[in-house]
Structures are given as structure tokens and as C-alpha cells.
DRENDRENDO-104755 format. One record per residue (C-alpha): x, z, y. Coordinates in steps of 0.2 Angstrom, whole numbers, plus 5000, padded with zeros to 4 digits. Last residue first. Layout:
N
XZY
...
END
This chain:
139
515751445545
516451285551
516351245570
518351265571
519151335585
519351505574
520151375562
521551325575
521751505582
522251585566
523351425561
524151475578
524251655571
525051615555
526351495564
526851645577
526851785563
527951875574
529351755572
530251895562
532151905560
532652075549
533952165559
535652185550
536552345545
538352345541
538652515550
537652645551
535852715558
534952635543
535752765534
535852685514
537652705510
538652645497
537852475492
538352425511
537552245515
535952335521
534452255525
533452295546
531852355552
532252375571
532652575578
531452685583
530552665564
528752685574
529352595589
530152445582
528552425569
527352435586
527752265593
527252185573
525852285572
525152245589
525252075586
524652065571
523052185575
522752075590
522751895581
521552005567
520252055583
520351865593
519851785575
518551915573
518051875591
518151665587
517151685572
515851775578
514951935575
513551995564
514451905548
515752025546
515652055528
515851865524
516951825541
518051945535
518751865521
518651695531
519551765545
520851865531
521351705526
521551645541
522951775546
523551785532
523351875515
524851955506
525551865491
525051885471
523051905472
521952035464
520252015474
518952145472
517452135477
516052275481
514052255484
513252365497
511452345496
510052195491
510652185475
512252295471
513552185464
514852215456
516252075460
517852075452
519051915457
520551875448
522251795451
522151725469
523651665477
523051515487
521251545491
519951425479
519651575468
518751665485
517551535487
517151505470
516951715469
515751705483
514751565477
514351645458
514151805465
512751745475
512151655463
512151805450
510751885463
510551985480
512151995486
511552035506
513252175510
514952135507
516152255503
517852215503
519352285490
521052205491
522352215475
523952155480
524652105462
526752125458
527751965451
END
């Protein structure tokens, strides 16, 4: 299985503990394999988090909520719902035709026959979890 690694920086690291809670935090998230943190008291510190899926939604908010922390959850929220919806409308454009799989092992055109478009849901069930925890008082 192939590693997604993810670098953040987080600025107001200032000792082991803090180290110490942001990397329990970040094990907890499903997917998760290893977490580097070199920290740089009092600056810019750097993790990095080797996981085996892609991040969603939420767990970017709670990602982002860490280097973010001078705005709100329910903006950050509002920011990454925009981004996958905008991503998701813009793929058609960018390819001008819809991502699609190919049943044809002899020809790889996506402009030809046997090609099938790939159903998306447009992240629909990432982004209302999205909205539920950016409605949450936790931070």
C-alpha cells in the first residue's frame, strides 16, 4: 500500500509536551503510520504525517485548525467545503472531457470508445461530516 506524506507547519511548539500532544492527536486519525515533528521552540515548527489514505474533509479542519488557529472553525470549515467543491467542478473543465476507466487494454485515448465516466458524489458525505463538526463547539 503507498504512503501520502503531508507536511504542516505549526507555529507556538515550545517544548517536548507540546510535541508530545500534537503527535497523540494526530496518531489518533484513521490512516496515520508515522508522525515526525522537529520542533523549533518558539518559531516555525514542521510535522510530518505519513498516512495510507487521503485526508478528509474533517480531518484536514482539525489539521488546519492547529496552524490556522487565528480564524475560526466554521470559516476554515466554509474555505476547505469551497476548495472540494470547486476542485471537483473544475476537474471536467481542466481534462474537457469527464475523468473516466477504460475497458480497452489496446488503446488508451480517452476520446474513444469503451470509456466510462468515473461516478463521484462530489464528496457530498465528506462535506456534510465537514459541516457537522464545524457546527461543533469543540476546538
Amino acid at each position: 500500500m503507498s504512503t501520502i506524506s503531508t507536511k504542516v507547519h505549526v507555529s507556538g511548539m515550545t517544548c517536548g509536551h507540546c510535541v508530545s500532544a500534537v503527535s497523540e492527536e494526530l496518531e489518533a486519525l484513521a490512516g496515520v503510520e508515522e508522525i515526525e515533528i522537529d520542533l523549533n521552540a518558539g518559531g516555525i515548527s514542521t510535522v510530518t504525517i505519513t498516512s495510507t489514505h487521503k485526508l478528509s474533509p474533517s480531518e484536514i479542519l482539525l489539521v488546519t485548525e492547529v496552524e490556522f488557529s487565528q480564524y475560526s472553525r466554521p470559516q476554515l470549515a466554509l474555505w476547505i467545503e469551497r476548495f472540494f467543491k470547486l476542485w471537483c467542478r473544475n476537474q471536467w473543465k481542466r481534462e474537457r472531457y469527464a475523468p473516466s476507466f477504460h475497458l480497452d487494454d489496446e488503446n488508451l485515448d480517452p476520446k474513444t470508445w469503451c470509456r466510462f465516466p468515473i461516478l463521484s458524489g462530489g464528496y457530498e458525505r465528506e462535506l456534510a461530516e465537514l459541516r457537522t463538526l464545524a457546527a461543533s463547539n469543540d476546538k
